[in-house]
N, C-alpha and C positions, 0 to 999 in steps of 0.2 A: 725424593731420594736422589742422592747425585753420588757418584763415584769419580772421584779426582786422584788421575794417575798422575805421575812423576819420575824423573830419573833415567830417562831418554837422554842419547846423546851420541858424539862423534867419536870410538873409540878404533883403535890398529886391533889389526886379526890377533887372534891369540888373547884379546886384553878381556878384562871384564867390566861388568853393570850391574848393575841392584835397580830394577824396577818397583814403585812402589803405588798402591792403588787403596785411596780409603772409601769406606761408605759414609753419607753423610745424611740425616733430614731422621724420620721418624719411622721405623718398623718395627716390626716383630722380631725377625728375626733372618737371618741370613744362610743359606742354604749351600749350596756349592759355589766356591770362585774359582775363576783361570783366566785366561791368557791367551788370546790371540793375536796372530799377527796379518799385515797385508803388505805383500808386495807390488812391488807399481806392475800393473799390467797381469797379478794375478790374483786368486780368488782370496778372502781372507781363509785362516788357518787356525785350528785348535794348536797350540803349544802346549800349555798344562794346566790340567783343572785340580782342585784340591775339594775334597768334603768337609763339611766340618769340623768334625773330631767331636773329641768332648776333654772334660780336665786331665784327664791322662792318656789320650790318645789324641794322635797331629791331625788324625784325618787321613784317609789312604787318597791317594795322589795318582794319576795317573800321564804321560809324556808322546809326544809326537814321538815319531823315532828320529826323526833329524834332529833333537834336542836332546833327546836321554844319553843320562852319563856328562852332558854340561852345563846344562841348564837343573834348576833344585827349586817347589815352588813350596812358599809355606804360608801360613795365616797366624792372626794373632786375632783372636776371637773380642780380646776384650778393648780393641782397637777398631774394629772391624777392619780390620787391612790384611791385602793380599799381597805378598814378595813374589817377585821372581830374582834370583840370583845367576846371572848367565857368565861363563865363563869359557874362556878358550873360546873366541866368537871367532864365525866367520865371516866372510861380504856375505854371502850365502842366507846370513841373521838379519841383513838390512831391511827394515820392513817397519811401519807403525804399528805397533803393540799396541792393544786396547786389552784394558781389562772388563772382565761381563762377571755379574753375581745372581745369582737366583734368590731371590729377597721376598720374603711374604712382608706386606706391610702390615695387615691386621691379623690378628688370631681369627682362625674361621674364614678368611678368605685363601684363595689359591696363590701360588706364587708366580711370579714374574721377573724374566728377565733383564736389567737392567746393563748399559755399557757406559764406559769412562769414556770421554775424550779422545781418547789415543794419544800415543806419545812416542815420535820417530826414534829408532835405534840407526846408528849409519855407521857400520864395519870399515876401514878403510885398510886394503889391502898393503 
């Protein structure tokens, strides 16, 4: 199982990003995704996690409060991919974004966390 994020990069305060994180290799089935970040010198950070869902519902979502209200996280189930959509950033955002999935690989075993890469965001004031 691999998750390979994208969409990191060098943008001015105020501007926006679309981060994008797929699953990749062979499971079962995928459980909650989200989004953290870390900044240099500090601990990493939950941003936003999403559940599941199912065919008519997104999955309820939940947000750091430094982010809620700019940040919007969403998934596409039949992609395995997790968005984050950041908007209105600040230097404050500059941080490597990793995205993490809760992933069972077989039916009948327990699940397990897995994490992407990470992928720098850099706000320039």
């Amino acid at each position: 199982v691999q998750l390979q994020a994208s969409g990191g990069g060098l943008v001015q305060a105020g501007g926006s990003l679309r981060l994008s994180c797929a699953a990749s290799g062979r499971f079962a089935s995928i459980n909650y995704m989200g989004w953290y970040r870390q900044a240099p010198s500090k601990e990493r950070e939950l941003v936003a996690v999403i559940s599941r869902g199912s065919t008519n519902y997104a999955g309820s979502t939940n947000y750091a409060d430094s982010v809620l209200g700019r940040f919007i996280i969403s998934r596409d189930n039949a992609k395995n991919t997790v968005y984050l959509q950041m908007k209105s950033l600040e230097p404050e955002d500059t941080a490597v974004y990793y995205c993490n999935a809760n992933i069972r690989v077989r039916w009948g075993r327990d699940p397990s966390d897995y994490w992407g890469q990470g992928t720098l965001v850099t706000v320039s004031s």
